[in-house]
Structure formats: C-alpha cells, structure tokens
PyMOL commands that place a pseudoatom at each C-alpha (Angstrom):
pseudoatom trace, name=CA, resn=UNK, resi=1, chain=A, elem=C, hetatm=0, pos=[-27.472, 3.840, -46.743]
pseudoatom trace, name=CA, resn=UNK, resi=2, chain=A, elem=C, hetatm=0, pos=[-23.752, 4.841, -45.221]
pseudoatom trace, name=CA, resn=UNK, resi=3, chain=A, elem=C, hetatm=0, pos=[-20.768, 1.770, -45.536]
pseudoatom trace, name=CA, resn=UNK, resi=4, chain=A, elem=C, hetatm=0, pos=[-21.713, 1.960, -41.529]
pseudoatom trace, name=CA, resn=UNK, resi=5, chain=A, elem=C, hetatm=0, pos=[-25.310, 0.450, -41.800]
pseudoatom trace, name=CA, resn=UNK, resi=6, chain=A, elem=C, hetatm=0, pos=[-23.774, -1.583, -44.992]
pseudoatom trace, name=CA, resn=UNK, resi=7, chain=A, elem=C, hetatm=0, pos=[-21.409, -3.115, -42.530]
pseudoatom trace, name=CA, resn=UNK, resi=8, chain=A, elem=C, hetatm=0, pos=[-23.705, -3.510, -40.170]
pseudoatom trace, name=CA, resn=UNK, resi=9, chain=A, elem=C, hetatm=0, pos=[-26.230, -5.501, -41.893]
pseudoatom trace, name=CA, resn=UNK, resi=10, chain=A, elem=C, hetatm=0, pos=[-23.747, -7.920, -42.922]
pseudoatom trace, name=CA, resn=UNK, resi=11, chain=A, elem=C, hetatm=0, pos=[-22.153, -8.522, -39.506]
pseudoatom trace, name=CA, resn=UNK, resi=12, chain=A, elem=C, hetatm=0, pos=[-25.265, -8.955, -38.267]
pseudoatom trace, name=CA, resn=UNK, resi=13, chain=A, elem=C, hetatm=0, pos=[-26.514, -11.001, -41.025]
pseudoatom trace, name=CA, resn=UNK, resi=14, chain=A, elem=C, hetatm=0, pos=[-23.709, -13.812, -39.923]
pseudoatom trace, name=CA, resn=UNK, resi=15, chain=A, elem=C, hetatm=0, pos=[-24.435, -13.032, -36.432]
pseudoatom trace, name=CA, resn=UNK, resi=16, chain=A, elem=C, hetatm=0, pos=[-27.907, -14.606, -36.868]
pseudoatom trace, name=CA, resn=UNK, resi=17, chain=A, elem=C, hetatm=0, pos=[-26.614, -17.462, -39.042]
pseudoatom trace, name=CA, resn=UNK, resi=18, chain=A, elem=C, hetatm=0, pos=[-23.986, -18.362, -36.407]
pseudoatom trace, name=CA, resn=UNK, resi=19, chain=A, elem=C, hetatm=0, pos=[-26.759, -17.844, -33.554]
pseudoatom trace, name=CA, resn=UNK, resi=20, chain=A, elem=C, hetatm=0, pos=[-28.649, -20.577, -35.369]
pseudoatom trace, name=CA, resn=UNK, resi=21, chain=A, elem=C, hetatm=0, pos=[-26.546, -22.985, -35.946]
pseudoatom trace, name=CA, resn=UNK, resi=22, chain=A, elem=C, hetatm=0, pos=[-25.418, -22.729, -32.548]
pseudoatom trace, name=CA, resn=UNK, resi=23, chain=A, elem=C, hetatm=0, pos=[-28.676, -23.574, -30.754]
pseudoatom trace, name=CA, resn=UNK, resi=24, chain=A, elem=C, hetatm=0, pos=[-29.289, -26.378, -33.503]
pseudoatom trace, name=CA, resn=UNK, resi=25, chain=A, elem=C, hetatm=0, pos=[-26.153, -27.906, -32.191]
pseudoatom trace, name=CA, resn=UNK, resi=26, chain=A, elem=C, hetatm=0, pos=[-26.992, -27.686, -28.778]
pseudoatom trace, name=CA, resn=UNK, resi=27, chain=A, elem=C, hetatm=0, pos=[-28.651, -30.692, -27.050]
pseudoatom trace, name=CA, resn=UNK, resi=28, chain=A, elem=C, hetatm=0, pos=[-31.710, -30.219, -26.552]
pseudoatom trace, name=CA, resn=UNK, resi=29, chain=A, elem=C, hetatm=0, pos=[-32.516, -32.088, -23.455]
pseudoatom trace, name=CA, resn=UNK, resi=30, chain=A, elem=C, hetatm=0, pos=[-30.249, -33.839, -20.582]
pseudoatom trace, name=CA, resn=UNK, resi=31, chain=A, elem=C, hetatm=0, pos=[-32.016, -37.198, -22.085]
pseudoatom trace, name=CA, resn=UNK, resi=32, chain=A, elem=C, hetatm=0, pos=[-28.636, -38.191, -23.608]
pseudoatom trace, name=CA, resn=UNK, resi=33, chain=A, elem=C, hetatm=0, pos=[-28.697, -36.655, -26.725]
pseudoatom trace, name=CA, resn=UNK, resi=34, chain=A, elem=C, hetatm=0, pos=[-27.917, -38.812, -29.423]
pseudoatom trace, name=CA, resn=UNK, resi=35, chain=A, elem=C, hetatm=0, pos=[-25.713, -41.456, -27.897]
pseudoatom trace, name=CA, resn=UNK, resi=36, chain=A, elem=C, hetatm=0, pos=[-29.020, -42.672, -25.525]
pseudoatom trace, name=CA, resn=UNK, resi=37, chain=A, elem=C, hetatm=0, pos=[-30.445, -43.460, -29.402]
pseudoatom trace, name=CA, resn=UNK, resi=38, chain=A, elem=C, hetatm=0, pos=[-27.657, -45.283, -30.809]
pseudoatom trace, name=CA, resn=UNK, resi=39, chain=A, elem=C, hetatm=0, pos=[-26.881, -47.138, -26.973]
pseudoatom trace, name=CA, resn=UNK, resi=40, chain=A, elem=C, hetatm=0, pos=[-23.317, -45.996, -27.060]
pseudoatom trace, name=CA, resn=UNK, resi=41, chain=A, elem=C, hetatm=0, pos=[-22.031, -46.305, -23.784]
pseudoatom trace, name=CA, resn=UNK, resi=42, chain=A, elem=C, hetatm=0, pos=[-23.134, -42.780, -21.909]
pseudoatom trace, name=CA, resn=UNK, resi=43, chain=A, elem=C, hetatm=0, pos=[-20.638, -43.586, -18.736]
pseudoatom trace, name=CA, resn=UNK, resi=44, chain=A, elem=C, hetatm=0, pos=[-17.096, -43.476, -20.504]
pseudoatom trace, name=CA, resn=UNK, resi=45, chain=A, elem=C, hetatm=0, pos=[-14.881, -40.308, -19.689]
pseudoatom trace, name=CA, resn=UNK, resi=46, chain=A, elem=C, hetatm=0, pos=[-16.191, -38.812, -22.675]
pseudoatom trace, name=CA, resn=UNK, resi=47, chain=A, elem=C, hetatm=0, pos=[-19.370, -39.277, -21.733]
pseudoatom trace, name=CA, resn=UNK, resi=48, chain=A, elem=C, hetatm=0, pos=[-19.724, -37.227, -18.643]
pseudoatom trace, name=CA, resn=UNK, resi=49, chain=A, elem=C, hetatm=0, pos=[-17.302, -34.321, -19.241]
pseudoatom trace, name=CA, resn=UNK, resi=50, chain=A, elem=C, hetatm=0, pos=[-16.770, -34.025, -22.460]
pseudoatom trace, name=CA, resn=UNK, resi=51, chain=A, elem=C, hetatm=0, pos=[-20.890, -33.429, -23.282]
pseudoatom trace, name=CA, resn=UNK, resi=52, chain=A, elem=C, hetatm=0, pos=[-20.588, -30.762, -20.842]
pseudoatom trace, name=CA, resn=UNK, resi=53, chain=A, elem=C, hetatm=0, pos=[-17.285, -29.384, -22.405]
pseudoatom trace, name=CA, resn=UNK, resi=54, chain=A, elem=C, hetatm=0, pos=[-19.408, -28.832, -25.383]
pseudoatom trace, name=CA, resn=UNK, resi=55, chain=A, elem=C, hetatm=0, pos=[-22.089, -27.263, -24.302]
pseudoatom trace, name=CA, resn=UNK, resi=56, chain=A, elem=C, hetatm=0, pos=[-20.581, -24.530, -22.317]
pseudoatom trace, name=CA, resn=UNK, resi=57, chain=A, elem=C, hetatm=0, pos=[-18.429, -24.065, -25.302]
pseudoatom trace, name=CA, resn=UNK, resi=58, chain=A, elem=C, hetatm=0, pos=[-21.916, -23.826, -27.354]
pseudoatom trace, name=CA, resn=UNK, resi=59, chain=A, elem=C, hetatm=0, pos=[-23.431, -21.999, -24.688]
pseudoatom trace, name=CA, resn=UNK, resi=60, chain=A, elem=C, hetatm=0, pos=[-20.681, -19.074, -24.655]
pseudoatom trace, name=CA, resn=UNK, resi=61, chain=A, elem=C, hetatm=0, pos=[-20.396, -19.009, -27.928]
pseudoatom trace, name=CA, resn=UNK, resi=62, chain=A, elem=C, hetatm=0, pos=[-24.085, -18.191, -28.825]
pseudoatom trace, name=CA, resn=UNK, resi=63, chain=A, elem=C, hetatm=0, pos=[-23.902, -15.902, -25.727]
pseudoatom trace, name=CA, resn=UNK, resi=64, chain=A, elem=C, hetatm=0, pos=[-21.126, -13.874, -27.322]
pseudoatom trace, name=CA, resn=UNK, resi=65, chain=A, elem=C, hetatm=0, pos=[-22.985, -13.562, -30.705]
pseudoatom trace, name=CA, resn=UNK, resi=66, chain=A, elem=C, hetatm=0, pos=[-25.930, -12.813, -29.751]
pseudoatom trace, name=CA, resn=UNK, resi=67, chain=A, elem=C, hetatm=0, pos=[-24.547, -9.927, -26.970]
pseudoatom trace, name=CA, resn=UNK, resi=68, chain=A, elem=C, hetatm=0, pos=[-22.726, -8.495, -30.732]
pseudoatom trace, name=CA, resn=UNK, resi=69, chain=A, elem=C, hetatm=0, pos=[-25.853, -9.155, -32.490]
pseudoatom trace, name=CA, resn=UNK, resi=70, chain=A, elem=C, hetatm=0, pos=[-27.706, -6.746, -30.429]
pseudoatom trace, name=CA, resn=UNK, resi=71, chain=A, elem=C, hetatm=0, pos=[-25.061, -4.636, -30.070]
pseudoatom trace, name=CA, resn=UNK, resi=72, chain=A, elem=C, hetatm=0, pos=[-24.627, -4.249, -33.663]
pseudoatom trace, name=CA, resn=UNK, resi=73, chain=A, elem=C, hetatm=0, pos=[-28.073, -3.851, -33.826]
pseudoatom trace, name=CA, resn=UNK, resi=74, chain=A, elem=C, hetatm=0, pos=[-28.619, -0.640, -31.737]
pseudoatom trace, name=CA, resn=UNK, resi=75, chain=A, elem=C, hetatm=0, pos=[-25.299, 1.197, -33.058]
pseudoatom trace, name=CA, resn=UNK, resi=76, chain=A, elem=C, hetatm=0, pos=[-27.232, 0.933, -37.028]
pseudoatom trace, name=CA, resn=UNK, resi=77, chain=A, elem=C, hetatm=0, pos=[-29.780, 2.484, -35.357]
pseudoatom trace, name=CA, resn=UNK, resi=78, chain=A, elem=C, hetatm=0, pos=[-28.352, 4.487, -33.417]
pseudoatom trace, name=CA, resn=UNK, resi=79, chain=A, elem=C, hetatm=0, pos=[-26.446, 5.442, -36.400]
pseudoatom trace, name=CA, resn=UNK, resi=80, chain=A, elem=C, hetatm=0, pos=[-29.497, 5.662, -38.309]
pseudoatom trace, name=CA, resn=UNK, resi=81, chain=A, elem=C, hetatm=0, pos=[-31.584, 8.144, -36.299]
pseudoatom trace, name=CA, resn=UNK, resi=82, chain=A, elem=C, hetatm=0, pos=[-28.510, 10.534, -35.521]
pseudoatom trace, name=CA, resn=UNK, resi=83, chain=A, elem=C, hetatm=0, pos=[-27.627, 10.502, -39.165]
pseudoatom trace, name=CA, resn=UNK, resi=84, chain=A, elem=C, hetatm=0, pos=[-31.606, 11.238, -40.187]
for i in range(1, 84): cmd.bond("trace and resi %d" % i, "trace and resi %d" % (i + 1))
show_as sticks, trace
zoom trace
C-alpha cells in the first residue's frame, strides 16, 4: 500500500461520510418536511424559497462528493492495477 491508495482511502472515507449526511439532511418528500409536523406557518418568505435554497445547496453538494467519490475511487484503482 503506496501514500497514493493511503490518501485515497481516507478522502474517500470522508467522501462517504459527507455523502451521508447529506442525503439524511435532505427532505425527503415535498410533504413539508418538518414544519407541516410542528404547523409552522409553510407560506412565509422563508417558506417557499428558502426550502428550495437548501435543497439545491444539498443537492449540489452531494452531487459534487459523490462525482470525487467515484473519481477517487477509479484513480486507487487505477493506481492499483498499473502499479501491480
């Protein structure tokens, strides 16, 4: 095991951490997420942008990790089968 495939086991270790977390913060469905539960009031400013604010934000971001994830993933083995 080269410091490349060290490397990339850890960037891809918090890769999949921060690909989780992302989709657990994501709503899950257009029901109104959390404020329909509590009855906060859904049609404030807030309300209708700022939701979807979020989740493109959440959306891009696990996008972005999981395009480096895989990326990550076939230069280790890329790595690994050259170097073999």
């Amino acid at each position: 095991m080269n410091v490349f495939e060290m490397i990339g086991g850890v960037v891809m270790v918090l890769m999949s951490i921060a690909i989780s977390l992302l989709v657990l913060l994501q709503e899950g469905s257009k029901g109104g997420g959390i404020t329909a539960l509590t009855g906060g009031d859904s049609d404030s400013f807030f309300g209708k942008n700022g939701g979807l604010t979020r989740d493109a934000m959440l959306y891009r971001a696990t996008r972005f990790c999981a395009i480096v994830f895989f990326v990550v993933t076939i230069v280790v083995y890329g790595l690994d089968v050259y170097m073999a």
